[in-house]
N, C-alpha and C positions, 0 to 999 in steps of 0.2 A: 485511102479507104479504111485499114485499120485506127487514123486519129479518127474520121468521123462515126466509124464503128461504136468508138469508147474500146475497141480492143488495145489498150495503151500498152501492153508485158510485148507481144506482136508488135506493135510498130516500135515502140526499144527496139526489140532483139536485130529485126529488118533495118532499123537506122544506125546497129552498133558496126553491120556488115558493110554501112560504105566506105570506101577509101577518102574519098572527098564527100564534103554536104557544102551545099550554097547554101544562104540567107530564103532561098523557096523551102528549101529540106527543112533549114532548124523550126521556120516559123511554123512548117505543118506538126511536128511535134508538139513546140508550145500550144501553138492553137488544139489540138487535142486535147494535154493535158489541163489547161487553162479552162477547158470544157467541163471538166468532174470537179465538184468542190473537195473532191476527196483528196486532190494532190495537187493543191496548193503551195506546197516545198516541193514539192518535184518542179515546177515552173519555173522556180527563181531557183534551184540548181542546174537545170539545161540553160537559162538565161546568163549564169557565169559561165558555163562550161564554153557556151557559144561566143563571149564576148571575152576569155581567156586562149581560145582556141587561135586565135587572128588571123583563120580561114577563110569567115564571112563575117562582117561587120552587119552588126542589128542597123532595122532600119523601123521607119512608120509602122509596119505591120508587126515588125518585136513587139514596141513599143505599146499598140492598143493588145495586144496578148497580154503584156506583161501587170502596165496601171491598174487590170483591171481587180487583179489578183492581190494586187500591193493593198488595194481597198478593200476589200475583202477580210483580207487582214488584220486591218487597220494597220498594218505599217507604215506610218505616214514619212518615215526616214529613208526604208525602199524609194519607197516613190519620189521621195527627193533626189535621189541618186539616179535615178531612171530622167529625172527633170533634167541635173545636171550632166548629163550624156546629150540627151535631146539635142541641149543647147550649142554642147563642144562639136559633136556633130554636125548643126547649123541645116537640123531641118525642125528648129523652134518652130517657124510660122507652118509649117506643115499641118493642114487640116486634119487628116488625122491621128496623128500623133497628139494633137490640140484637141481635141475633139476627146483623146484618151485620157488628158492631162486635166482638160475641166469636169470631168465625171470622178476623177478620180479624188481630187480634192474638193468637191463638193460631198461625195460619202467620207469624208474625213473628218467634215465640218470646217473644212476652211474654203466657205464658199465665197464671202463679202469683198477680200481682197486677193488672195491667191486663184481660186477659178477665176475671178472674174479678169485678173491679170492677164491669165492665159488667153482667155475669152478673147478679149478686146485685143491681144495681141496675131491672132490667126489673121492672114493677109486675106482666104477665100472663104469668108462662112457659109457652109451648108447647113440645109433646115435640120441634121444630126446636128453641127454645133450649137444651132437657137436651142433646142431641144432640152441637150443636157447640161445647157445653162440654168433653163427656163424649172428644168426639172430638180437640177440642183439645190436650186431659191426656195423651189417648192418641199424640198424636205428636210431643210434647215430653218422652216417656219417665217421663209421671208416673201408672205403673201404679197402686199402691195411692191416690192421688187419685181418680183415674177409676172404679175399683171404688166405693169409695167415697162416691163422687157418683152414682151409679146406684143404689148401695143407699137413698139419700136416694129418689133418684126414685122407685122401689120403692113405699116408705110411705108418698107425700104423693098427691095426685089427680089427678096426671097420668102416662098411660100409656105404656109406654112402645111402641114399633110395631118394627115388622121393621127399620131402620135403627138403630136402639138396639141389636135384638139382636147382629147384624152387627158392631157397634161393639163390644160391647163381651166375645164370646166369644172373639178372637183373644187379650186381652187374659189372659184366665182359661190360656191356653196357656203364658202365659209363667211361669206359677208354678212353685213346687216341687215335684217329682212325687208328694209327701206331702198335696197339698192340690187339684191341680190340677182332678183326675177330679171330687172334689168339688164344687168351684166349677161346674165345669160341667155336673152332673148338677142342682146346685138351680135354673142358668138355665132348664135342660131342662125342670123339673120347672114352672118357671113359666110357659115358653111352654104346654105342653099348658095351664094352667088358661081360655086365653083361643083359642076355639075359628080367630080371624081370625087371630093369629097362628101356630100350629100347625099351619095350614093354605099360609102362607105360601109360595110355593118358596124366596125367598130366605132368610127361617132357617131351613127346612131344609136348604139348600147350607154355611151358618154352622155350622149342628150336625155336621152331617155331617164339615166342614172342620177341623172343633175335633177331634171326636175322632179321625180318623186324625193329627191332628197330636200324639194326647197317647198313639198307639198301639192306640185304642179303636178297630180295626178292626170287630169284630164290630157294635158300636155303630153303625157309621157302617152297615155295610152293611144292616143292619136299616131304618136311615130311609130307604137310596137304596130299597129294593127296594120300600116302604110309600110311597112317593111318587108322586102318580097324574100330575103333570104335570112331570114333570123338562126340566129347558133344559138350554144346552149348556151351564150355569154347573155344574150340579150332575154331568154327564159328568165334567168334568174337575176337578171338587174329587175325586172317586173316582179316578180315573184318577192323579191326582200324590199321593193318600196311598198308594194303591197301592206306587207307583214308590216313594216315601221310607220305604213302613215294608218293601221289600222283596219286596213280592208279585208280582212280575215274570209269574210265569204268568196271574194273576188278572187282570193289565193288558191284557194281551194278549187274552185270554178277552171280556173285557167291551168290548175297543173292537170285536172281530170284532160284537159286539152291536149295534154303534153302527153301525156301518159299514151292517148289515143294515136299518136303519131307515129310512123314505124320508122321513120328517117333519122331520131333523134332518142336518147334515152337519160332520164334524170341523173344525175349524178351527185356526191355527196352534200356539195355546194347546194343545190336545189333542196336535199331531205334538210339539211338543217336551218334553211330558210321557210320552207312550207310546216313545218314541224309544228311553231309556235303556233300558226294560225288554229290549228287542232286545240293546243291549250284554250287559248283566252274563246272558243265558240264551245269548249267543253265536248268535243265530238268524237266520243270512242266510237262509231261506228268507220267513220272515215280515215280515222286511225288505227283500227287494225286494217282497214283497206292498205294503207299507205306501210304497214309494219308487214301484212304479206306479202306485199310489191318489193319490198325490201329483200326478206326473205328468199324469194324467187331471183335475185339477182346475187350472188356471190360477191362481185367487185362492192357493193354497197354493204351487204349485210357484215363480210370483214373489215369495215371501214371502221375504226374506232368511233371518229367525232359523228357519224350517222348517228351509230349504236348509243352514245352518250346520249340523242338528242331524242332518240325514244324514251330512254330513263328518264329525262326530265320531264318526258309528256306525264307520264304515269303517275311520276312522283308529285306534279302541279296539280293534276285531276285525281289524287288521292289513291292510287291504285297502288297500294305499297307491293303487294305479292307480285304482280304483273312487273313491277318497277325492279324489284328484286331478280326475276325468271331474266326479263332483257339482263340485267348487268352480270348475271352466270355467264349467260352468251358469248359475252365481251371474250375474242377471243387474245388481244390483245389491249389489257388494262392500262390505263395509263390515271395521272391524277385523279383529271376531270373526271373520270368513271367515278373514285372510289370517291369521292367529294360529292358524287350527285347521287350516290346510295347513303353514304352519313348522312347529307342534307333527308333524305327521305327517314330514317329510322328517326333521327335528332327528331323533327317533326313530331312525330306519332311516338315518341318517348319511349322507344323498344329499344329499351340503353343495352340490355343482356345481349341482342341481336347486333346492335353498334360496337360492344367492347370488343365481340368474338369477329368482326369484319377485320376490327381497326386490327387487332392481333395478328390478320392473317394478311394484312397490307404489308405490316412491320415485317415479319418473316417472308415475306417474298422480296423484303429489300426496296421496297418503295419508301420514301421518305415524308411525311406528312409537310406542308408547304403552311403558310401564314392561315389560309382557307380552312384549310383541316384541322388547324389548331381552333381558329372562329367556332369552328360548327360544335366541336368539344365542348369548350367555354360551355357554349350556350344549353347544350346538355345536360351538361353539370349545375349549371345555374335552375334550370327550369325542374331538374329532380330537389334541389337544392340541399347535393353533396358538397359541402364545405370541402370534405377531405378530396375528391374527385376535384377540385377547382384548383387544392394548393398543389396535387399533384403535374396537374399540368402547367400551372406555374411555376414550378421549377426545371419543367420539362423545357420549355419556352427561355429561363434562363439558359440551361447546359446547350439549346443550338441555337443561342445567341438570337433566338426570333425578337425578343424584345431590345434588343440593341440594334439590331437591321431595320427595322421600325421606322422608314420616316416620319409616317405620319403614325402617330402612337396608336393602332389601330388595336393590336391584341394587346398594350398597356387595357386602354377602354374597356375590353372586354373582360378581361381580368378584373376588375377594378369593378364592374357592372355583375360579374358574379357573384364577388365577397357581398355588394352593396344588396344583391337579393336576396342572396343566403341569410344577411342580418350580422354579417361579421362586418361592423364600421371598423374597428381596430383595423385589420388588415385592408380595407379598403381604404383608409386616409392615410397608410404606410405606402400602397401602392399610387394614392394619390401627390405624396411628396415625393417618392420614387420619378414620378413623369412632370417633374416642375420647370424641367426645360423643352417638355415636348408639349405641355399642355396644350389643349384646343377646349372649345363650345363643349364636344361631347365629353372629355374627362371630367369637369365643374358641372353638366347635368344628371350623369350618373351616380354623382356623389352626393349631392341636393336630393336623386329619388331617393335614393337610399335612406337617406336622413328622414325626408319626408313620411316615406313607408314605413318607420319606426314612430313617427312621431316625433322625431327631435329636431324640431323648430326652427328654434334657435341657432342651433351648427345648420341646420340648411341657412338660414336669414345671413347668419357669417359670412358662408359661402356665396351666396348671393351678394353682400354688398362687396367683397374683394374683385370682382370680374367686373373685368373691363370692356368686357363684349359679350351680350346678350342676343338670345333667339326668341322666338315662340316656345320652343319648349321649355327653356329656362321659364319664360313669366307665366306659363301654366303651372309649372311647382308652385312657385311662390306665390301667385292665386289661388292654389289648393292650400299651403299654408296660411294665409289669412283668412281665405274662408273657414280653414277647423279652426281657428283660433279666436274666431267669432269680432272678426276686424276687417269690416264690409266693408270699409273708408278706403283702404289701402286696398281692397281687392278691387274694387270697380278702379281706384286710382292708379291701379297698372293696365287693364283694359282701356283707359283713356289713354293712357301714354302707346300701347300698342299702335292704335288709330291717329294718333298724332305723329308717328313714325310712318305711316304707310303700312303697319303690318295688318293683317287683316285677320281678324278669333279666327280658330277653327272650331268644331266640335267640342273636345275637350277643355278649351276656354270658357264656352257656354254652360259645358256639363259642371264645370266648380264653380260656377258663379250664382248658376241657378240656384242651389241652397242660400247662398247670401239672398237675393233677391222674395225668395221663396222666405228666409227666418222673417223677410220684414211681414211680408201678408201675415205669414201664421201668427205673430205676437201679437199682431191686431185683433186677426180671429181670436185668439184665447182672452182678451183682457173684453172682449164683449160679452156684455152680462147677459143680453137676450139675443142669441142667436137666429135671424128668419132664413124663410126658404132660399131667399136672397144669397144671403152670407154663404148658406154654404154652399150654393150652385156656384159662386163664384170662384171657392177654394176647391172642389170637385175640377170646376173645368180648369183653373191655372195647372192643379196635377198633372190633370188627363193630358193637357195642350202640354206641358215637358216630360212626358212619358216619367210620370212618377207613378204609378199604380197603385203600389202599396201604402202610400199616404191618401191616393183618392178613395180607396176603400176601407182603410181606416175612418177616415171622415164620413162618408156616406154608412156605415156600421155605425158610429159615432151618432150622426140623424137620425136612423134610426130608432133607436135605442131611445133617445130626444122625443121620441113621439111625434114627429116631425112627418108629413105626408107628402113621399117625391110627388114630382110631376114629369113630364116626359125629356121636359128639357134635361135636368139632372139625370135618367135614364140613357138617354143620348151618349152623355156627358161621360159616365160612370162604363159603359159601354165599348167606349172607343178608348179609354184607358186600359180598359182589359185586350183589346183589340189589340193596341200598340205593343200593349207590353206578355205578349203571348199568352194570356191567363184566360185556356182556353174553358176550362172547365167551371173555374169560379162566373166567368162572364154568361155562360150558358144559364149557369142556376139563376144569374140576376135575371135574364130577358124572361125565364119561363115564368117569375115571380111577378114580374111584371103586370099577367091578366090574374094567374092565382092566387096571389096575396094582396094585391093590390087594387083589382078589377079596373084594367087600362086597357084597351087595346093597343097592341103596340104599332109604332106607327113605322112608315119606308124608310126613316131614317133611322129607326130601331134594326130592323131587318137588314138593311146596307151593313150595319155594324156585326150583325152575327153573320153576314155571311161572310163579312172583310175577316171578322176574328175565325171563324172554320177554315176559310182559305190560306190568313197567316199561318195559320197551326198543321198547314198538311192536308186538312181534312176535305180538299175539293166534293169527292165525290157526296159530303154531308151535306156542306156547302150547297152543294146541284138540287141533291132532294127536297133541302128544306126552300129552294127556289121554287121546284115545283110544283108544292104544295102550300105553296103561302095564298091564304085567304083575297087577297087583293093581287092585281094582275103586276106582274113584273115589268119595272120600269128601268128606261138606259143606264141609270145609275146601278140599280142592281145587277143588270144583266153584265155593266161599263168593268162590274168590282171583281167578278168573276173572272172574266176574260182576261183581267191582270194577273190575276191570281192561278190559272190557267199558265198563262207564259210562266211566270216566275218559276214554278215545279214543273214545265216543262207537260204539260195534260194537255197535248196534239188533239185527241179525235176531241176529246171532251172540250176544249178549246174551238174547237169547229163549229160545234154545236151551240153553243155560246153564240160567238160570233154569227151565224146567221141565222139567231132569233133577235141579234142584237142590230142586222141589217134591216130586219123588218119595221125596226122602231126608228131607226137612224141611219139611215141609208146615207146622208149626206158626208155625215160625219168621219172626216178623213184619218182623226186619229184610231177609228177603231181598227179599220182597213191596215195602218201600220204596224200594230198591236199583233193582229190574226199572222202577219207578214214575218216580223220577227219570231212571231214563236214558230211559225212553220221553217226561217234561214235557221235557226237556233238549232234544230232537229235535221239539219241540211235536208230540208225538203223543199228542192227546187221548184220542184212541181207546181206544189202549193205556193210560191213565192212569186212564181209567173202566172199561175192562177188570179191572182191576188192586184198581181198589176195591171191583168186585162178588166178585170170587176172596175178598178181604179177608172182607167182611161174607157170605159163602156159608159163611164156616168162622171167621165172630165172631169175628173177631182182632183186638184190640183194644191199642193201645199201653198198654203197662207202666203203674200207679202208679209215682210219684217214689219211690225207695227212699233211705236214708242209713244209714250207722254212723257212729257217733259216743261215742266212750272217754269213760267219765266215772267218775272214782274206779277208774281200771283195770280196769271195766267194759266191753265191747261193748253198746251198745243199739241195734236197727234201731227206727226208725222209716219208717213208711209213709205216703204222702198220703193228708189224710182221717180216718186212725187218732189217737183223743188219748185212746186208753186206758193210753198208758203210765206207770208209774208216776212217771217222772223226767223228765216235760214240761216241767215248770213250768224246772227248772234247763237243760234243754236248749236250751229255746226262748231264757231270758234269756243264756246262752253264746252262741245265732246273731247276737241284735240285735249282740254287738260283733265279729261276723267280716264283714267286706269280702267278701262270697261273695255268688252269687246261681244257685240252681238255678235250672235253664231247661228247658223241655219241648222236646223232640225236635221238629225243626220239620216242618211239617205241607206234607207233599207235596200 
């Protein structure tokens, strides 16, 4: 009673009174102390005391006390002494003592040939020893072992039980996604044949677990809802596939579920699974729901990693004061705390508020970790204090962070500070300092560097010594040919991208486009008579790369030229101001439009001021000059609003939009998804089932997946579903070698 108490000083005192103790007596002791990780030497000293005493010889039940502690440990020399007893004794094939022996050298890492020795040598295996074979394999990274060895178990006469399944479904996750779904429809297929397991909660929480983890949403949610006795294991296996495959509304939706239940109550597991879904939908209202629900529970609110995961809310959704108020809270700080209040000041560049933090972290005797140095760095770089950079550079020296370093992670940063600051000297010291750690990101930090200065040539250096190159690397070095006015070499590293598989991004396009862009302009300038032509064409190439400021220099330039727009260049000149927020300049053009010019302006004029009023904030401007525009509002106009509407989050006014925009377009399913999201966005349920009955009142149903696709200088559509086309067979064998993947329109 006192070992299973944990009252271990009491069951001493009571075991020190007997005259005699059997092998039942020692082993209730060990098994007690063996219970607390806190008296781990106490177990292997009652184990010599008992096996010195030569009262009671240790037996199988010593034995699984004892291994399990030796592992724990890592004493792997224990536990060979404990091996070699087993054996002089001569109850080696003893289940479990074998059962103790293969777990024990499997958390050792000698699982391939020592467990498995043991393993195969047990005369009776029980599905304990399949188990922590099976389990073994699995955490010494020896996947297709472990499969494997359960496929064995499978066909021989022992069954396996709900801790098999458990074990061995995460395992089936890790595969190829060619195979994955498989593998764990056949485990699926085998639980149901066995009505106790099937029945199980716990491999239902495994199956469950498996398939949101392989995307098998639907799957998963099928067994939560068929589930007649769900725990909170099974809440929040749903709840964090939720979170990771995306489903953020859904998260949200189904803890209000939980919440509502009186049988069951969240725990911290649950708050810092449900937490993110609040980030990434932006929903402080449902967020301080879920921070006074908190609140209201004590177990929770003193839970450190809860309390962390509110700060992060805050700190993600921009609410530094809120973010700061939670991390006072903390009534027990730990890293993560002070690391997710840095990450919030570093952010929002409140260095004076960060130094006096980091100060009173230091004085309470907390040690800053690799993280905390990161988030420094990048403070210091982004105010761009040299001296604050070399400061923690030598800090980073004296607790050896940059020599524990495996992968040169604060070398990098260090190294990415100097380089912003403008100090190459110490950045290309710190750069030959990491010549044995070098990676990708040490040779691109030291290229922007170069680059951001203008020195060229030492970026060019540096680029032709690496021997492995990224995207980032060949965006420098397209940025360097582009300034150096050597288009040949710029486009000719964009060819080499695309001949590797790599695909621009953004930033690819953004340096190239001046190369592309020098050639039109030197055209444009060496023409002697400029027409209306010419320069609608360099107005719209601007407009169409959000260059604004060249499109309105050239259009002032017309101008000026005596030159008399026409609507298209209006347009043109229009939606460059649109793109590129120029909300005030763009307004003076349209008003000029009938004033100076006497044009009326046309719905594609008007689509543009309202697109540029709604980019810039100014819905409600946006609304009026809707309502008053001379010619009646059309879906395009009404279409521009309604986006613009969602994007700032303008609910009623979005409303209203929307159902003048049903009167014109009723059919039209994406508007319907549009009104939809901005009502989940604002978590307005209401409106979101509102929205779905509108839908299905007028069986509007999202599109079949459509394609063209040339074949022999043919156009062929294909439809989802449809494989009556003549040229499938060549079609389909053309898809397997394209790097593409249709994707269905995601489900509001």
């Amino acid at each position: 009673m006192y070992a299973k108490c944990g009252m271990l000083h009491e069951c001493l005192q009571l075991f020190d009174q007997l005259s005699h103790c059997d092998p039942v007596v020692w082993n209730i002791v060990l098994s007690g102390f063996s219970g607390s990780n806190k008296c781990d030497d106490d177990v292997m000293r009652v184990f010599r005391m008992m096996h010195l005493s030569g009262e009671a010889m240790p037996n199988s039940v010593t034995v699984a006390c004892v291994l399990p502690v030796c592992a724990h440990l890592g004493d792997l020399d224990a536990g060979k002494c404990v091996h070699g007893y087993i054996i002089k004794s001569g109850f080696g094939q003893d289940m479990l003592g074998g059962n103790a022996l293969v777990s024990m050298y499997a958390k050792c890492g000698l699982v391939s040939h020592d467990a498995y020795a043991v393993f195969d040598n047990i005369a009776h295996k029980d599905v304990v020893s399949w188990n922590a074979m099976i389990a073994g394999l699995a955490e010494n990274g020896l996947v297709e072992d472990a499969v494997l060895l359960f496929s064995s178990m499978v066909k021989g006469p022992t069954r396996p039980n709900y801790a098999t399944v458990a074990n061995i479904l995460p395992l089936c996750a890790s595969y190829d996604k060619s195979v994955v779904y498989r593998c764990g429809r056949q485990i699926h297929s085998y639980v149901l044949q066995w009505p106790e397991l099937s029945a199980d909660v716990s491999v239902r929480n495994a199956l469950i677990s498996f398939y949101l983890k392989v995307g098998q949403t639907r799957e998963a949610e099928v067994l939560f809802w068929t589930t007649d006795a769900r725990d909170l294991v099974t809440w929040n296996a749903i709840f964090a596939g939720y979170t990771s495959n995306g489903e953020w509304l859904k998260a949200l939706y189904l803890f209000g579920s939980l919440v509502s239940l009186e049988t069951l109550l969240p725990d911290s597991v649950t708050m810092v699974s449900i937490l993110p879904a609040c980030v990434q939908l932006k929903n402080l209202k449902a967020e301080k729901l879920i921070h006074a629900y908190i609140f209201r529970h004590p177990f929770l609110f003193y839970d450190t990693a809860v309390v962390n995961a509110l700060v992060s809310f805050y700190a993600k959704c921009g609410y530094t004061e809120e973010a700061y108020h939670t991390f006072s809270m903390i009534s027990r700080k730990d890293l993560i705390s002070w690391n997710s209040i840095f990450d919030v000041f570093g952010e929002k560049r409140h260095h004076s508020r960060f130094l006096s933090l980091l100060d009173c972290m230091l004085k309470l005797g907390t040690m800053p970790d690799s993280v905390t140095i990161l988030t420094i760095i990048r403070l210091c770089a982004s105010l761009l204090r040299i001296e604050k950079v070399k400061e923690i550079h030598s800090y980073s020296i004296r607790t050896g962070s940059l020599l524990s370093d495996a992968a040169p992670t604060v070398g990098n940063a260090i190294l990415d500070a100097y380089s912003k600051c403008g100090n190459m000297e110490y950045a290309n010291k710190m750069f030959q300092n990491l010549s044995e750690k070098r990676n990708l990101v040490t040779c691109n930090s030291l290229i922007s560097g170069y680059v951001g200065l203008g020195s060229h040539h030492d970026a060019h250096m540096i680029f032709s010594g690496m021997s492995e190159t990224d995207l980032t690397t060949r965006n420098l070095m397209v940025r360097v040919y582009a300034e150096n006015d050597c288009p040949e070499q710029a486009l000719g590293l964009c060819y080499e991208l695309q001949a590797r598989g790599m695909k621009s991004d953004t930033v690819t396009i953004m340096s190239l486009l001046p190369v592309c862009t020098g050639r039109a302009y030197k055209i444009f300038q060496l023409s002697a008579e400029k027409d209306l032509v010419m320069f609608t064409a360099m107005i719209g190439g601007y407009a169409m790369h959000g260059m604004s400021e060249e499109a309105l220099w050239i259009f002032s330039h017309m101008l000026k030229s005596g030159i008399q727009p026409d609507h298209i260049i209006f347009t043109s000149i229009l939606s460059a101001c649109s793109h590129a927020g120029r909300v005030d300049e763009g307004l003076k053009i349209f008003y000029s439009t009938e004033k100076l010019h006497g044009m009326k302006p046309t719905v594609e004029q008007y689509a543009c001021v309202v697109d540029l009023l709604a980019r810039g904030g100014r819905i409600s401007e946006a609304y009026s000059l809707l309502t008053s525009l001379p010619i009646e509002s059309n879906a395009n106009l009404l279409g521009t609003l309604l986006g613009a509407c969602k994007t700032h989050h303008e609910v009623e006014l979005g409303r209203i939009v929307a159902n003048q925009l049903f009167k014109i377009e009723a059919d039209d399913i994406g508007n319907y998804i549009v009104l939809s999201n901005l009502y989940a966005a604002d978590a307005r349920l209401d409106g979101v089932m509102k929205v779905r009955r509108m839908m299905r009142n007028k069986d509007l149903k999202k599109p079949a997946g459509c394609s063209w696709i040339e074949v022999e200088r043919t156009n062929n559509i294909f439809v989802v579903g449809d494989c009556s086309h003549p040229q499938r067979s060549i079609i389909y064998s053309t898809l397997q070698t394209l790097d593409q993947q249709v994707k269905e329109p995601a489900e509001f």
